[in-house]
N, C-alpha and C positions, 0 to 999 in steps of 0.2 A: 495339944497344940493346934489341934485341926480346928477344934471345937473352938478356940480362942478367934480363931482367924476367920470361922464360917461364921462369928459372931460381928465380928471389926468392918468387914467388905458388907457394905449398903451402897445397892444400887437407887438412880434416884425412883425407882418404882417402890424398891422396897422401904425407900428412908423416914417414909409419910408425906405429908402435903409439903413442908417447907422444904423437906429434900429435895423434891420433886423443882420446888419454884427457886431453889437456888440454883440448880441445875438450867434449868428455863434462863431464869435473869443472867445467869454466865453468859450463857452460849447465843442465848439469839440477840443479848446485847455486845457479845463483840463483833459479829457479824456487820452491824447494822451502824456498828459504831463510829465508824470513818466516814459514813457516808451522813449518819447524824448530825455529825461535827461539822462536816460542811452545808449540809442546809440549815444548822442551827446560826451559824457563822453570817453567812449571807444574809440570813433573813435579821439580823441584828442589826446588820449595817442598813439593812432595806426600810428601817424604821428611822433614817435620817436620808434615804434617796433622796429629797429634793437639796438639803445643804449640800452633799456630795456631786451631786450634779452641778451644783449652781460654781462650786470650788470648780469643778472640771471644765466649765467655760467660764475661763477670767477675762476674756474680750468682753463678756457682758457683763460681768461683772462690775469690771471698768468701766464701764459706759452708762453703769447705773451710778456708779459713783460721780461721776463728773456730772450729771442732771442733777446730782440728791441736792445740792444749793436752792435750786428751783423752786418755785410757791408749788402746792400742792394742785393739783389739776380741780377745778369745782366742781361739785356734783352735777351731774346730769342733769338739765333742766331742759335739754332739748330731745328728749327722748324719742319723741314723736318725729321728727326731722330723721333722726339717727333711721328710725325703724324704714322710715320712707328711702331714705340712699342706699341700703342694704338689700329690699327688695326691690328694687330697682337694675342693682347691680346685678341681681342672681334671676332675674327676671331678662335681663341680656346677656349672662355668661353661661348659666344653669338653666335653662326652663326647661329642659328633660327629668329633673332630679326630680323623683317624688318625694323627698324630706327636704325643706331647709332650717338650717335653725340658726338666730339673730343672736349675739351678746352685745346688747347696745348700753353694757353698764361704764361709766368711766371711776374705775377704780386703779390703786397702783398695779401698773403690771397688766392692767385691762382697758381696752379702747374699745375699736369697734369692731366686730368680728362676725364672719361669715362660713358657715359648715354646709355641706352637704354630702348627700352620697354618692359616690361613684360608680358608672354603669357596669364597672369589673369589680365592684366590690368595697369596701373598705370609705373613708370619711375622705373628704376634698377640706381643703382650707385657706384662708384668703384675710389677710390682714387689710380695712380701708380705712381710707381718710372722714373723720368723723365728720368732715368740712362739705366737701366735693361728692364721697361714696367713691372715688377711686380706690385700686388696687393699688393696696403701698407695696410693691415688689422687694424690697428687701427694709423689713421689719426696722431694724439696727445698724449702724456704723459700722462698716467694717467688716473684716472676713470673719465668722463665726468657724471655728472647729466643730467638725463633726463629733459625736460622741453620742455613746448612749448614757454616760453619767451615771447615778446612781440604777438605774432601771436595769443594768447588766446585774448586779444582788439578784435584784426581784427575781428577773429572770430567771437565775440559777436556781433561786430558793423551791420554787415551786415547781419547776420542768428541768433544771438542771441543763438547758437551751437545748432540750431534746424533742420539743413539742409534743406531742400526746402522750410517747414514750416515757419521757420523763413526768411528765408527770402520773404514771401509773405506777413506775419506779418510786415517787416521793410517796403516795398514798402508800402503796405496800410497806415501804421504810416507816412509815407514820403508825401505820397498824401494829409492826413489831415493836416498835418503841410504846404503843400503849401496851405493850404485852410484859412487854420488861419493865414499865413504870408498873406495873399492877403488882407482876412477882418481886420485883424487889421490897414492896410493901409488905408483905405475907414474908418474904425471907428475915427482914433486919425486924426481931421484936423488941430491940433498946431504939429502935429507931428516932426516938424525939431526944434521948439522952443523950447517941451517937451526934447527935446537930450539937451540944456544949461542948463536943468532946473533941480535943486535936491536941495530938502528940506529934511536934514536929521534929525530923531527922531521926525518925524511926523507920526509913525505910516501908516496907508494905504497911506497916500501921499507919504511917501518914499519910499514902496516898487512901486508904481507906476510908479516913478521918474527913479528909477534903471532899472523896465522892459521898460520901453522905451527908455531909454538910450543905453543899451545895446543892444535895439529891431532895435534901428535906425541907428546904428555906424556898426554894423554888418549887415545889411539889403542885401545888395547886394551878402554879403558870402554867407548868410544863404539860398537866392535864388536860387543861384550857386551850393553851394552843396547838396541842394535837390532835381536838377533837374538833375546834374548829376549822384548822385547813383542810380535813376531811369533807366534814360538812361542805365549803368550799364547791367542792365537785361532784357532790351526792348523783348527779342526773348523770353523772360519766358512769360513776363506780355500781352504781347501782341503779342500771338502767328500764329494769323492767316495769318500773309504775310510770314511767315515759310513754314505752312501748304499747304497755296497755292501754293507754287513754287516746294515745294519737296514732294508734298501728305501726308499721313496719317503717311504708315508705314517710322517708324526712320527717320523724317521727321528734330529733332535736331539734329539728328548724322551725318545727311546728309548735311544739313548747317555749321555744326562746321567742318568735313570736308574741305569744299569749304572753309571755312573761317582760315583756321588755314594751312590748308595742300593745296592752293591754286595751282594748276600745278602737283600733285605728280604724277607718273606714276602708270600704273599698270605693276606687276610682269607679265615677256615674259616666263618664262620659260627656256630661256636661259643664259646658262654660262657664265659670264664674268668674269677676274679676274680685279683687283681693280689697277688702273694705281697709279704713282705716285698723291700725292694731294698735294703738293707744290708747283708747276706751278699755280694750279689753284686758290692758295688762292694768290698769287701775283697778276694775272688778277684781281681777286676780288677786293685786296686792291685800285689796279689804278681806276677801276671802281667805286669804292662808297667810296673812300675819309676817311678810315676809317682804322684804324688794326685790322686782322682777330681776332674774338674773341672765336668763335662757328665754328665748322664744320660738318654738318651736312649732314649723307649719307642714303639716301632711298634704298629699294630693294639693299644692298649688295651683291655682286659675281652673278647679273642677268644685263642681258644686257638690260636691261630697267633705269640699276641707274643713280639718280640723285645724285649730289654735291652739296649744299648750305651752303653759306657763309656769317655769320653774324659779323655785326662788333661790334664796341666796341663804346661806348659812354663817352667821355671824358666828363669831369667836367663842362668844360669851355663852349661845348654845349648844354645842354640842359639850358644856360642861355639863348640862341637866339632862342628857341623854345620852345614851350610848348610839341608837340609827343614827344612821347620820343621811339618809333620806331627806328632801328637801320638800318645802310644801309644792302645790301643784295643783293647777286648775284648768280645764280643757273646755271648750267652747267651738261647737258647728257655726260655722261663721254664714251659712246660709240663711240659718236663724237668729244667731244672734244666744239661743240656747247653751245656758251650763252643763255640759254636759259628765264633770267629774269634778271632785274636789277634793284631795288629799292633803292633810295636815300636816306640817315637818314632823321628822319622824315617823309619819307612818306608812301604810302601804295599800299599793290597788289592787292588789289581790289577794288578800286576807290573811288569817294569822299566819299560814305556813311560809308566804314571804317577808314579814315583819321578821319574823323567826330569823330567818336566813340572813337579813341583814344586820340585824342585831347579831350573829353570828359573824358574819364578815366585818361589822366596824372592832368585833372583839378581837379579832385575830389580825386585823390590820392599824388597830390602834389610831383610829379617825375621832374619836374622840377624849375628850382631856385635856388638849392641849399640848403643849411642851412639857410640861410637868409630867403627863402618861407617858409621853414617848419615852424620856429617860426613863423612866421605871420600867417599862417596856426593854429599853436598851438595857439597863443594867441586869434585868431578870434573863434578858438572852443572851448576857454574857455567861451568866451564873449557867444557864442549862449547857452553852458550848464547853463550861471547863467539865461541867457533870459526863458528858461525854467521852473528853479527852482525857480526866482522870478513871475514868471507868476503862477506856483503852489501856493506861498504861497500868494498870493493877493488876487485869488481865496477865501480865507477860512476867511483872513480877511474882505473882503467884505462882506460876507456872514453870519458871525457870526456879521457885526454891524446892519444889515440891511436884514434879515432871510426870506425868503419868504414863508418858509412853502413847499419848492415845494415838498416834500417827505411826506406829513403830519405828522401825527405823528411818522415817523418814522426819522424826519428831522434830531433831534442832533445824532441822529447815526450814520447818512448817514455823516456830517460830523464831526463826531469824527473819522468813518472810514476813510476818505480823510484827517485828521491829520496824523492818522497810517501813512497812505502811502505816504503823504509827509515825514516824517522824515525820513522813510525806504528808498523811494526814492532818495533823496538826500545826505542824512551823510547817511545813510546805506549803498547803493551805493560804496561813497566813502573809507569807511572802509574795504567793499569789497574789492577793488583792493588792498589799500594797504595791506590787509592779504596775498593775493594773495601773493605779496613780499615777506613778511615775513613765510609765507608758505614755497616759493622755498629753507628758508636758516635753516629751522625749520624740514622738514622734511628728514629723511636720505637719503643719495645720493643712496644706494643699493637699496631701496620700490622696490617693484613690481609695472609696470604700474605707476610709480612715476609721470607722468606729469600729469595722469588724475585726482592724489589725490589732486595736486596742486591747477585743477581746481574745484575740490568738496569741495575747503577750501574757496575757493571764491564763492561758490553759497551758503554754508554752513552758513559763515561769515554773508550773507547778508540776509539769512532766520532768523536768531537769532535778528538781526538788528529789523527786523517787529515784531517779538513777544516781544523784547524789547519793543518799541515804543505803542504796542496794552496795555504792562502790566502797563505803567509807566504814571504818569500825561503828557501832553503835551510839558509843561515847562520842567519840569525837563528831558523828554526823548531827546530834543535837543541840552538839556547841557550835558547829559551825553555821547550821543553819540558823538558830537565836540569834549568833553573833550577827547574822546579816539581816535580818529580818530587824533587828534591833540599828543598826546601822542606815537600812530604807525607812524607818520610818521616821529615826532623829534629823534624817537629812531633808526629808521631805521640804521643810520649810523653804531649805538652801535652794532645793531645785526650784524650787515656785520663784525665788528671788529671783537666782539668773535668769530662766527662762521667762518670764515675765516684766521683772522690777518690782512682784509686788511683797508684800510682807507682813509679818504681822501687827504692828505698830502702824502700818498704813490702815491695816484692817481694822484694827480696834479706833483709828482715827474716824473711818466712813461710817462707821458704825457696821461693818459687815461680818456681821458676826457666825454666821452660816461659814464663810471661808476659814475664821481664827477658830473656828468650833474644830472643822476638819482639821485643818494644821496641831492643834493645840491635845486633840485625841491620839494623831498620829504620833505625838511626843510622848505622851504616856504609854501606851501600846510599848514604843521604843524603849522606853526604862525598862518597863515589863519583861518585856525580851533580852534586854541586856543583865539586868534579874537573874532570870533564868540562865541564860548562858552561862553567867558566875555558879551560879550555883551546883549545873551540871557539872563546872569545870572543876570542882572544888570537892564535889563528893566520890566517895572510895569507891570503889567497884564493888559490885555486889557478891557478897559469899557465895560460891558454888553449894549448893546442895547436895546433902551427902546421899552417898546413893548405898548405901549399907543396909537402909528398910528393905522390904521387900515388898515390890508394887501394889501387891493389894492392899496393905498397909496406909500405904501415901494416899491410894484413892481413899479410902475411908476417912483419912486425918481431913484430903483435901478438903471433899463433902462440909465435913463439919465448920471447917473454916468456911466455907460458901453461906452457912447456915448464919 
């Protein structure tokens, strides 16, 4: 009997490689798994931030609505005027800024526009009259709501709103998730057959069927974009080829420098007054194949400036490229000399920052168009559920087949990993949709109104877990569906009252960015009411018999891990 049993217990040292990576892909994927879920989550909605923002301010919405009758604004033919009233303006508001930079293009959504830097730091900005070169002091009609709109996602997605912190948290979470995409490769060897294969209301077989279905259909995204948000932050996480080239002191400042401000001069000291810049964005244009979009002038009124010219990236190309880099041509205006010329798509400082932006438009999904982003969107839903099913397979496993690894403190340990499954998941998602319903809930006058926005959605989702910790199991993942399914069928309604506006208005103005939001929010809501049936409707799970004898179950467990 000894001999049967020193035979059955493999540990994962002893089990071979797949023992070993089933073991792996358990554990450091439950660990990682709640918190996966919500930056996989975020970052899916983050691939629609600007329709979600644009829904989260309907003042301007509306106010684009009531122009859209209007003749379409002409193209720029006074370009040269435009450039002239802008530095004129910044030549009496700015003449300390050593950057300024002109958007004198007239497109939708685009007038005339004035950037600089500010002597604490950070960009200044200034909408003018393409007419006069005054300052239009307020943009738009009307009181605008503060909001951060969809850019609260992003935020999360990547930092988690914990700035440096989180994002050292999201890398390391990114690292174990390629650790767990690799070992579960190496554990499932029917893996392409397991993607045909779904038994459903089988209980652990079906959640199994799901997480590898969705594990394997999305494999190559999920790869993708985990190795590009890493990339992302290479000079953080792995700073010592920084260090080594530019030393200790401001050794980032000095890199980002070189990399952002490639060729800028330094201030002479000398006088220069500022030549016409209409000549020079013509050269430009001929040179990089592009209409000027940006103009960009270093060291103003010093005979060291430089002129840079950035183009415009039309629709239709970034379907033949993935950079999304724009072309660029730069000119010492003392001379009248070329002094750089980058072609769309490529880059001023050689292949390893091509590299990196080709990297960044892949993980950001800047090119393709509308067509990428959904597929984008749909592949990051698919990796959210891969997560959220791999959480709750976890518990099912583990409650049929318990190994005791906590001793006696085992059903705690996982009643706690209940909590945070439901919190994680429907709590999560309740979050955001609060978030929504926050933006149209709370008065447009608040003080600091975007940040309250965002304490309604950490709010939301800490009530979520005390939920889930107070309530049975059961019942807290119906209840929480049930409302989460509830915020998001309503959403519409809310926008009506709180607005007037609606969908059928929307599909009238042609605003399709707002019916887009509303109309996802409605399916989500099915989805969720779904689920809550479904919860509400299925048996409770058999108790495990506990008659094996532990070392037993670990052995059987292993093998089912395998």
């Amino acid at each position: 009997m000894s001999m049967k049993l020193e035979k059955a217990v493999k540990t994962p040292q002893s089990g071979g490689l797949r023992q070993a990576m089933a073991w792996l892909h358990t554990w450091s994927g439950l660990w990682i798994s709640w918190l996966l879920f919500a930056i996989f989550l975020t970052g899916t909605l983050s691939v629609f931030e600007e329709p979600i923002g644009h829904w989260m301010q309907p003042e301007h919405a509306l106010e684009e609505a009531a122009h859209a009758s209007e003749p379409p604004a002409p193209k720029v033919a006074d370009r040269a005027q435009r450039l002239a009233l802008a530095l004129d303006f910044m030549a009496s508001a700015h003449p300390q800024a050593d950057m300024w930079e002109i958007w004198p293009v007239q497109r939708p959504g685009q007038g005339l526009s004035a950037y600089w830097f500010q002597p604490q730091g950070g960009y200044g900005a200034a909408d003018l009259d393409p007419l006069t070169g005054k300052e239009i002091k307020c943009a738009h009609g009307g009181v605008q709501r503060a909001t951060q709109g969809g850019h609260h996602f992003v935020d999360f997605h990547y930092e988690l709103h914990a700035g440096r912190i989180g994002v050292w948290i999201v890398a390391i979470t990114t690292m174990v998730m390629l650790v767990a995409l690799v070992s579960g490769v190496i554990t499932h060897r029917r893996i392409f057959k397991d993607f045909f294969t779904f038994r459903p209301a089988k209980g652990q077989r079906s959640w199994l069927d799901a997480h590898n279905a969705v594990a394997v259909l999305t494999l190559p995204f999920q790869l993708m974009i985990a190795y590009t948000g890493l990339v992302f932050f290479a000079d953080d996480y792995v700073p010592a080829p920084v260090l080594a080239q530019y030393g200790v002191d401001n050794a980032k400042k000095s890199f980002l420098a070189d990399w952002n401000d490639v060729g800028k001069p330094a201030r002479s000291g000398q006088p220069l007054a500022i030549p016409d810049l209409e000549p020079f964005a013509r050269r430009a244009e001929q040179a990089i194949g592009q209409e000027i979009r940006a103009v960009v002038l270093d060291n103003p009124n010093d005979a060291s400036m430089r002129v840079c010219m950035y183009g415009w990236n039309e629709d239709g190309e970034l379907f033949k490229r993935i950079s999304a880099s724009t072309g660029r041509a730069c000119y010492a205006l003392a001379s009248g000399v070329e002094t750089a010329v980058r072609q769309p798509g490529g880059s001023d400082t050689g292949g390893a920052a091509l590299t990196r932006n080709v990297m960044a438009s892949l993980h950001m999904a800047s090119f393709g168009g509308l067509p990428m982003r959904w597929l984008y969107f749909l592949c990051g839903l698919a990796g959210t559920a891969m997560m959220g099913t791999g959480a709750v397979l976890f518990l099912v496993k583990r409650r049929q087949k318990s190994l005791g690894e906590f001793g006696a403190a085992t059903a705690r340990v996982y009643r706690l990993v209940a909590c945070m499954n439901i919190a994680a998941i429907a709590g999560l998602s309740i979050a955001c949709i609060s978030y929504l319903w926050a933006n149209r809930l709370i008065p447009i006058g608040q003080e600091l109104r975007a940040g309250w926005e965002v304490r309604a959605f950490f709010g939301a989702w800490l009530l979520t877990l005390a939920h889930a910790c107070l309530r049975s199991e059961k019942r807290a993942w119906i209840e929480q569906l049930a409302l989460l399914a509830a915020l998001c069928l309503l959403l519409p309604l809310l926008n009506l009252l709180s607005t007037g506006d609606n969908l059928a208005a929307q599909f009238a103005r042609g605003d399709l960015e707002s019916a887009g939001v509303e109309l996802c929010a409605i399916a989500f809501g099915l989805l969720a009411a779904w689920g809550a049936r479904t919860v509400g409707t299925r048996k409770s799970a058999v108790v495990a018999k506990k008659t094996a004898p532990a070392n037993i179950n670990r052995s059987t467990t292993m093998e089912n891990n395998a």
